[in-house]
C-alpha positions in Angstrom: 15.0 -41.6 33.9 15.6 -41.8 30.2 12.6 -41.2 27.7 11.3 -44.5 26.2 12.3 -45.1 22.3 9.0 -45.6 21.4 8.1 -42.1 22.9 10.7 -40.7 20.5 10.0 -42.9 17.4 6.3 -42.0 17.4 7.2 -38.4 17.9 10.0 -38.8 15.0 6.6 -40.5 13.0 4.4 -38.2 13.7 6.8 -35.0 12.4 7.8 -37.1 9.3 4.2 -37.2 8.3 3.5 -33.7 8.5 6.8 -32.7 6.8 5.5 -34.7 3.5 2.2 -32.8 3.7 0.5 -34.0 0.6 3.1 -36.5 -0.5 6.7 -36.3 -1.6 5.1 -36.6 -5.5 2.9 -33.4 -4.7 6.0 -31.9 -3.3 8.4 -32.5 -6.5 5.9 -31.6 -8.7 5.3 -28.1 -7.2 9.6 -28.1 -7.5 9.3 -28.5 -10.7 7.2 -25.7 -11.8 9.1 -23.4 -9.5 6.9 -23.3 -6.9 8.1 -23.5 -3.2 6.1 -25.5 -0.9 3.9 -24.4 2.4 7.3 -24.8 4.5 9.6 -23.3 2.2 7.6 -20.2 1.8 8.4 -19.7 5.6 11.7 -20.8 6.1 12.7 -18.5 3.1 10.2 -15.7 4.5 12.2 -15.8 8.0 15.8 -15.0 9.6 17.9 -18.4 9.6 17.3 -21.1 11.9 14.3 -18.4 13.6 11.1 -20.2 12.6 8.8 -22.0 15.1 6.0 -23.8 13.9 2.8 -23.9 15.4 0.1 -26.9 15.2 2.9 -29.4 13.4 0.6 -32.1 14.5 -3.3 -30.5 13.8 -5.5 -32.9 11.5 -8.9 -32.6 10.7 -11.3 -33.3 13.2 -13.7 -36.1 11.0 -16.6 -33.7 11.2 -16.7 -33.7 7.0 -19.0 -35.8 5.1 -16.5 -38.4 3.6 -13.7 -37.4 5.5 -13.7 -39.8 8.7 -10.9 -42.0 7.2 -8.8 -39.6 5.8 -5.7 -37.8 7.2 -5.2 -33.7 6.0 -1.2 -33.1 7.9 -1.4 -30.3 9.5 -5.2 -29.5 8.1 -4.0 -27.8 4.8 -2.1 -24.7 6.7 1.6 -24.0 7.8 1.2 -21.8 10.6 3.8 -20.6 13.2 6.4 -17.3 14.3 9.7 -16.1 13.4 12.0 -13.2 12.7 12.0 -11.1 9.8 15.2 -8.4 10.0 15.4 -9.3 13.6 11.8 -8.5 14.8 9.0 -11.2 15.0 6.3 -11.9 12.8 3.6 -14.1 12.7 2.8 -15.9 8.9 0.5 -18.6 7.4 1.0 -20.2 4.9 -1.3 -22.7 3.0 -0.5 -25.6 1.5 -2.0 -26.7 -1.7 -0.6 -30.4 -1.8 -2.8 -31.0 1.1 -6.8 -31.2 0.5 -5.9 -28.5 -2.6 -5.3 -26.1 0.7 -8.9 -25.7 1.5 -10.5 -24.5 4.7 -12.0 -26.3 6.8 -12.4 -25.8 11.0 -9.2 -26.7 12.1 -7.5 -25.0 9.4 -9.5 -21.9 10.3 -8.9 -22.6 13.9 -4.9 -22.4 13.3 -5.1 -19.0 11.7 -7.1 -17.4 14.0 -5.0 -18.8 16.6 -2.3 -17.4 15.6 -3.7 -13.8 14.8 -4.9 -14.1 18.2 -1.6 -14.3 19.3 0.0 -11.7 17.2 -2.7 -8.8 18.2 -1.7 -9.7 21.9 2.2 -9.9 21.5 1.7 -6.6 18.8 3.9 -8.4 16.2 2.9 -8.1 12.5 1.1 -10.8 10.5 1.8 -12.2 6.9 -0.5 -14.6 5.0 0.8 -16.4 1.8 -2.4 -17.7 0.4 -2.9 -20.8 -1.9 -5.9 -22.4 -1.4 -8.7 -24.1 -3.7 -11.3 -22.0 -1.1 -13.8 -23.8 1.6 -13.8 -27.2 2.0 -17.2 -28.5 0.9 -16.9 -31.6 3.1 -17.2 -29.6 6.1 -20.5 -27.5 5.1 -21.1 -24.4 7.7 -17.8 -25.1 9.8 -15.7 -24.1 6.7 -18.0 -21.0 6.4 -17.8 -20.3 9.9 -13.9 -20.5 9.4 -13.4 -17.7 7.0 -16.4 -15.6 8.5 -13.6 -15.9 11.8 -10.5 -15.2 10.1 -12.1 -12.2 8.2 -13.2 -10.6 11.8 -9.2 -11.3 12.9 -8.7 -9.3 10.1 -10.7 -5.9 11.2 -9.7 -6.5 14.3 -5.9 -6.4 13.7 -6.5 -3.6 11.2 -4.7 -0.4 12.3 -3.1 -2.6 15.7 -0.6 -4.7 13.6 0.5 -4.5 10.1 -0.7 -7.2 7.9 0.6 -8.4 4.8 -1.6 -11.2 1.9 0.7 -12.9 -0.6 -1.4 -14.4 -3.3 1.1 -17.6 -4.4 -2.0 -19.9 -5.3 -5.8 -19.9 -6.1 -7.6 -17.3 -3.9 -11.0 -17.9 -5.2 -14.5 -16.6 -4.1 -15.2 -15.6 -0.1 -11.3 -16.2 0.2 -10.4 -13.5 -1.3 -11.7 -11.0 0.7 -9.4 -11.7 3.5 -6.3 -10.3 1.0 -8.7 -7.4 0.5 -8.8 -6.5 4.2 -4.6 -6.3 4.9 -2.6 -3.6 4.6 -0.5 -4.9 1.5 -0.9 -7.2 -1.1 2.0 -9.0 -3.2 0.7 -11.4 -6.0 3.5 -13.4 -8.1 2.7 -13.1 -11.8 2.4 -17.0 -12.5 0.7 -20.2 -10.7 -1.3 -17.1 -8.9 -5.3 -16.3 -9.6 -7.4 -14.0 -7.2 -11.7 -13.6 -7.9 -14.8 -13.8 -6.5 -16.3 -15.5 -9.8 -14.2 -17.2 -12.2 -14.8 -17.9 -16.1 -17.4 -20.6 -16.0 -19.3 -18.5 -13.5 -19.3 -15.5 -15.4 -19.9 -17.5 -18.6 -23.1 -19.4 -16.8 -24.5 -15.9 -14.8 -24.2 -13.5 -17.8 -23.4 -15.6 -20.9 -20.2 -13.2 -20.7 -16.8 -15.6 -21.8 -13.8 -14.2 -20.5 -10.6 -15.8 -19.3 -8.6 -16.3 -16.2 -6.3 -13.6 -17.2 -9.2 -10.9 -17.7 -10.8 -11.4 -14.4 -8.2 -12.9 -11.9 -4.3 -12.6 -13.0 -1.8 -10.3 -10.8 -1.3 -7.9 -14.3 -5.3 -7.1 -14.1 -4.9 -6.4 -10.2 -2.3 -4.6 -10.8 -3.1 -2.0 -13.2 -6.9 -2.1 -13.8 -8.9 -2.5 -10.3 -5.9 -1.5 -7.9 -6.6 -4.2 -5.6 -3.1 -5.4 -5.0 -0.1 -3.3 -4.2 3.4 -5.6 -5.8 3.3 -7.8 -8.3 6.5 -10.6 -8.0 8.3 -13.0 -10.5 8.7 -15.5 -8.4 7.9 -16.9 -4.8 11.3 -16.2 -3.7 10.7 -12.3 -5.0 7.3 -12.4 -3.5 9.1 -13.1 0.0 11.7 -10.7 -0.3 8.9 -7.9 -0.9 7.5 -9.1 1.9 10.8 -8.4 3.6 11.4 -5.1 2.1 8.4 -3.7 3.1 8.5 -4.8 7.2 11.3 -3.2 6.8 9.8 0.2 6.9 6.7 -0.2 9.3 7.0 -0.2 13.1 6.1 -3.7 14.9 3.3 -2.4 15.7 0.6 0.8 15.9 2.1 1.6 19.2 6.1 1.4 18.4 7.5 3.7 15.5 8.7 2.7 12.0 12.1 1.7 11.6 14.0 4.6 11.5 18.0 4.6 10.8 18.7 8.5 12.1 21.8 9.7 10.8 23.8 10.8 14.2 24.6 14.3 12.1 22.2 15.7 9.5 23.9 16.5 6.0 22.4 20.3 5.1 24.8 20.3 1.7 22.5 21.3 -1.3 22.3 19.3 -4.6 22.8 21.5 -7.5 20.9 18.3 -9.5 17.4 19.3 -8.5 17.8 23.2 -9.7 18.6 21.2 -13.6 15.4 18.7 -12.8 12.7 21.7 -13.0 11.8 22.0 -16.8 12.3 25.9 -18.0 8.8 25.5 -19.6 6.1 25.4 -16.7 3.9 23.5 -19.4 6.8 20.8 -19.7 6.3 17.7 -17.9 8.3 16.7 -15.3 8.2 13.5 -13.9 8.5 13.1 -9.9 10.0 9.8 -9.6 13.0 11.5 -10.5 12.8 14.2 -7.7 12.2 11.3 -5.1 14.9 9.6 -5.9 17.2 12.9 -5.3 15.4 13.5 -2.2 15.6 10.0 -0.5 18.4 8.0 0.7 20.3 6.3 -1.9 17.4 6.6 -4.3 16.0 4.0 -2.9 12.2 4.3 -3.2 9.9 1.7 -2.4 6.5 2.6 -4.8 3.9 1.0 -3.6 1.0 0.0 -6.3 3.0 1.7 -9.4 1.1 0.4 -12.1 -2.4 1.3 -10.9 -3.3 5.2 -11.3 -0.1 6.2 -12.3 -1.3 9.8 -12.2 -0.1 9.9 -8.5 3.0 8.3 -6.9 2.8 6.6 -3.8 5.6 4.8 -1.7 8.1 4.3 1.1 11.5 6.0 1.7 13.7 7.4 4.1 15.2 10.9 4.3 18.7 11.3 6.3 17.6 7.8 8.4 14.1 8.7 8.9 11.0 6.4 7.4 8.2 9.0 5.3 5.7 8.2 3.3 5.4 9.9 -0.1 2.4 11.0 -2.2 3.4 12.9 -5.1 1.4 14.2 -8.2 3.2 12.6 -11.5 3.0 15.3 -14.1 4.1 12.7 -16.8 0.8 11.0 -16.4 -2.4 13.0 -17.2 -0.8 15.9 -16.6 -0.9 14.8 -12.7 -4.5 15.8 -12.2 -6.8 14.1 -9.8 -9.0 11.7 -10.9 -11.0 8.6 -8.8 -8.7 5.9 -9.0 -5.8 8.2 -8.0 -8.0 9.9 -5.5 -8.6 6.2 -3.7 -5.0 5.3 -4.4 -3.7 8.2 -2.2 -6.3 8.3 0.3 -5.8 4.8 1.1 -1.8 5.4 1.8 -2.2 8.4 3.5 -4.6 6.3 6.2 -1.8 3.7 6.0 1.3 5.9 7.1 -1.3 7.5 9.5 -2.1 4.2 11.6 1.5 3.3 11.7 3.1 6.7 12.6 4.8 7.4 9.6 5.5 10.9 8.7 3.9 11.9 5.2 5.6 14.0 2.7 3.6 15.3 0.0 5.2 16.3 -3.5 2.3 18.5 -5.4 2.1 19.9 -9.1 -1.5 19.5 -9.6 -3.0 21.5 -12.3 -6.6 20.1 -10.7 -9.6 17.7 -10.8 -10.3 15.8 -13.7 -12.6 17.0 -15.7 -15.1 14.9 -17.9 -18.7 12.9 -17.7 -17.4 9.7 -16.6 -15.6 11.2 -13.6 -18.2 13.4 -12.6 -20.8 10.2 -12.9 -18.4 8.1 -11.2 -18.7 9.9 -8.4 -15.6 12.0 -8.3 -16.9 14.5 -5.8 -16.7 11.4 -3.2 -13.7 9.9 -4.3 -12.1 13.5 -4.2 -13.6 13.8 -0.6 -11.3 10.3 0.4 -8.2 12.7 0.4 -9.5 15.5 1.8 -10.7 13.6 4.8 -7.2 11.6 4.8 -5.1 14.2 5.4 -7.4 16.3 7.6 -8.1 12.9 10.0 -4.1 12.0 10.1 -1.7 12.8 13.1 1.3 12.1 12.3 3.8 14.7 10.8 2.7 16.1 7.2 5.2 18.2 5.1 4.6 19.6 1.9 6.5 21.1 -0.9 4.3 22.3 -3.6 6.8 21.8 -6.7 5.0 23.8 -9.7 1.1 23.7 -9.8 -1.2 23.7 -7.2 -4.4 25.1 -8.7 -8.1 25.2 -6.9 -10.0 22.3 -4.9 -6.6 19.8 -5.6 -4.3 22.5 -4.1 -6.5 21.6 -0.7 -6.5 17.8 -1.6 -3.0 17.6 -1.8 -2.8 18.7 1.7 -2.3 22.3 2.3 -1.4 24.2 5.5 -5.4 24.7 5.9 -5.7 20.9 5.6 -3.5 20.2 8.6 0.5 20.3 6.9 2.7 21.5 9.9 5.1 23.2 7.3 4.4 24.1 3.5 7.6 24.8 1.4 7.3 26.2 -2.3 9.6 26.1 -5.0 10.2 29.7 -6.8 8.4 28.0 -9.5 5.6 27.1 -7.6 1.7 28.8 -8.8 -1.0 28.9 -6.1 -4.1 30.0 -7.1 -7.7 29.1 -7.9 -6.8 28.4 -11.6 -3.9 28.7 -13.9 -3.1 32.2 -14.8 -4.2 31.9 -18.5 -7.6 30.7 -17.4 -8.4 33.0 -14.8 -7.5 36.5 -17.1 -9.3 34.9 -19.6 -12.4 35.1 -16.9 -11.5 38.0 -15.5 -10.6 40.1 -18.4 -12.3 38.4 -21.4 -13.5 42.3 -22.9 -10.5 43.7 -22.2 -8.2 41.4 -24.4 -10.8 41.3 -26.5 -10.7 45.0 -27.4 -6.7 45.2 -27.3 -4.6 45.5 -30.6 -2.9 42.7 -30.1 -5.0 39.9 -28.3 -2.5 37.5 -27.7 0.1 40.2 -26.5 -2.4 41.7 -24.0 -3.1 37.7 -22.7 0.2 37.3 -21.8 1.1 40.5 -20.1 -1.7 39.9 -17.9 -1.4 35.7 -16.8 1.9 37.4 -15.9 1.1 40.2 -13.8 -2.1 37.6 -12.6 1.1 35.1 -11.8 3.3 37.8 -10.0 0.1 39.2 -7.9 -2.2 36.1 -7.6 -0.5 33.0 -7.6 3.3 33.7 -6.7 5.1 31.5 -3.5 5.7 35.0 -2.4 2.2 36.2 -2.5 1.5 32.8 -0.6 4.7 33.7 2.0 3.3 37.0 2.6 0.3 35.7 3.7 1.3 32.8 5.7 0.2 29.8 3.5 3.3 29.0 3.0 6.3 28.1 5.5 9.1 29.3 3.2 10.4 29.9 -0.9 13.1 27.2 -1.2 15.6 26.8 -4.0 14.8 22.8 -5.1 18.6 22.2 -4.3 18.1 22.5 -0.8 14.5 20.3 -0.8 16.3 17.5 0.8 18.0 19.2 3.5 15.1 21.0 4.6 13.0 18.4 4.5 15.6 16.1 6.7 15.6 19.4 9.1 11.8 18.9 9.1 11.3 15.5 9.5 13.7 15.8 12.6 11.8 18.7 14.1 8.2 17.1 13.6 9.0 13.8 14.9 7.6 14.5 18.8 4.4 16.0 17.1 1.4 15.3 19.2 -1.7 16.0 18.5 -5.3 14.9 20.1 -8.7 15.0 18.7 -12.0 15.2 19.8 -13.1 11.6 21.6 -15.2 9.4 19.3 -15.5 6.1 17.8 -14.0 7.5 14.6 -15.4 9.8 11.8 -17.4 9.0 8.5 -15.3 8.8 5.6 -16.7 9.2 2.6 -16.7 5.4 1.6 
């Protein structure tokens, strides 16, 4: 027996109306500016012809003061799963010409529906938020909404990955849902993100400041560190979005998404012997050692304008997904400081929950030193990165480039800290301090009572070098795993990366330890 028409027609209706969402003026003008709608974001976000949408046909339930006449398609939120690169993912994405995108109960309901879903199937989940924040018409239930989808968010934390794109307004308690995902992509237009705008600021403090001060991608990006990309566009938002599942495993269980090459290449390259700087005082800056070592130079930095003093990002080595943290010389001579501290501590945890291998690039001449640091608590922040690399699992290899001087040398994961193998360039210094420093301690009288001062300095920071802080003196004693020539970094590291990759290692049972938040 056939379906009835009507049956069909009022299914065909009902898929019409949610398809307009706010109204096909609503939709052009969005077109207009260059912004993609709710739907678009997906379908764009997806494999072709993969996405399934959940809750087409949700509404609002007419709980909201002034609502009860009034029809929200699909409640404000595009919800549903598809494949990205093959594998399935689970996205949002809210839509702004409906009800300015807020939240209200069935919107929340939809999200946490589907997060539900995602922690049970172990698939990753990706938000793209544009929202004018909780719907005032529906009082507590819009509350109770984001108090929901922010306990999804812990919950999923560390199980599957989970990825914010700011495309929108993200304003006040909304915002702390971004701030509890792995990754965080903001486009540089239409896109604001704070708990209290100007006119709040303006009526709290009598402070005026602008949207651009307090809530634009550039100030994430570069002063507070609390986003990771910045995009042009929607479409480059999406393709970040892309880029980055790319590298992480499906979920914590599965591993990252390794390309291993059926035969290692061992060849050396000649480029990274002319890369070191004759001058150990010379800068030398590290994104162009990355690129040598991975595949294709294609490294994926992850927050590159925030704390720029350390280098964090994605990559592959002969097929196989690392993480890098790498000290940036160019930058504050690549010492230590809080933000870079935080910066590394948090990817370190990252790669750690998601069984990605860590490879860690040091020339660290130390702490920062200075008042503000030292008030700002850089004893704690310092502590995050010690208690990174000491609480991760998963393979750690480290190359100590040039400098690796006192309490940063530990920091930036030596063998005592937990690395399964420590390589060191010829050039490499270990040591409490730099040589000049320490024979200046050590031997103050002496050069003082020498003929020539200066002469007598230098023939001792080199013997203090030779004796004290060589890779050989480090060798000898078994800090180290071996003295490399920097041509063959990426083929031992590749030999490494192989050899580490059934690692195992168990810890005492416990709910987890304290970091030093």
């Amino acid at each position: 027996m056939a379906i009835a028409p009507e049956h069909l027609e009022k299914l065909a209706n009902k898929r019409r109306i949610a398809l307009a969402a706010g109204g096909e003026d609503k939709l052009a003008a969005r077109r207009a500016k260059g912004v993609m709608s709710a739907r678009e974001r997906l379908v764009t976000l997806f494999d072709p012809n993969t996405f399934m949408e959940w809750g087409m046909m949700a509404d609002h339930d007419c709980h909201g003061f002034g609502l009860e006449d009034k029809s929200f398609p699909g409640d404000g939120v595009v919800t549903g799963v598809g494949y990205v690169g093959g594998r399935p993912v689970a996205a949002f994405s809210q839509d702004f010409t409906v009800c300015g995108g807020s939240l209200g109960r069935i919107h929340s309901k939809k999200i946490c529906d589907l997060m539900d879903y995602a922690m049970k199937a172990g698939i990753p989940i990706l938000g793209i938020n544009d929202s004018g924040g909780a719907r005032i018409q529906e009082g507590d239930d819009s509350l109770s909404g984001y108090g929901q989808v922010f306990f999804r968010n812990v919950q999923a934390s560390g199980l599957v990955p989970q990825i914010s794109i700011i495309a929108g307004p993200c304003a006040g308690g909304a915002a702390y849902s971004p701030a509890l995902t792995d990754f965080v992509i903001m486009t540089k237009t239409n896109a604001q993100m704070f708990i209290c705008g100007p006119d709040v600021i303006k009526a709290a403090t009598g402070q005026t400041v602008t949207m651009d001060e307090v809530g634009s991608a550039a100030v994430h990006a570069t002063v507070n560190g609390n986003i990771h990309f910045v995009a042009d566009s929607d479409s480059h938002a999406l393709e970040l979005a892309r880029k980055l599942l790319s590298f992480l495993p499906t979920n914590n269980a599965g591993d990252p998404m390794h390309r291993a090459v059926p035969t290692l290449d061992l060849s050396p390259d000649p480029v990274l012997n002319d890369l070191v700087p004759a001058d150990p005082k010379a800068p030398l800056d590290v994104l162009g050692v990355i690129r040598r070592i991975v595949d294709g130079a294609d490294f994926f930095e992850v927050q590159k304008d925030w704390a720029k003093n350390i280098v964090v990002g994605f990559g592959r080595i002969q097929g196989i997904v690392c993480g890098i943290v790498a000290n940036q010389p160019a930058v504050k001579a690549g010492t230590l400081d809080i933000d870079s501290s935080d910066k590394a501590a948090r990817f370190i945890r990252t790669c750690n929950v998601y069984s990605i291998p860590i490879v860690t690039l040091v020339d660290v001449p130390g702490f920062m030193p200075g008042l503000a640091q030292e008030r700002g608590g850089i004893i704690r922040h310092g502590a995050k990165m010690l208690f990174a690399y000491a609480a991760a699992t998963v393979p750690k290899l480290t190359l100590i480039m040039r400098k690796a001087y006192g309490g940063a040398y530990l920091a930036m994961c030596s063998a005592d800290m937990g690395a399964d193998v420590v390589y060191a360039w010829p050039t490499a210094e270990i040591a409490v301090m730099g040589a000049e420093g320490a024979v200046k301690v050590l031997f103050k009288r002496e050069i003082a009572a020498a003929e020539d001062p200066k002469k007598k300095e230098a023939e001792l920071s080199a013997e203090y070098r030779d004796k004290f802080a060589s890779p050989f003196e480090a060798a000898r004693k078994g800090f180290i795993t071996d003295v490399i020539e920097p041509a063959q970094t990426r083929a031992t590291l590749a030999m490494a990366l192989r050899n580490t990759l059934t690692k195992r290692e168990t810890r005492p049972p416990k709910k987890h330890g304290n970091i030093p938040l």
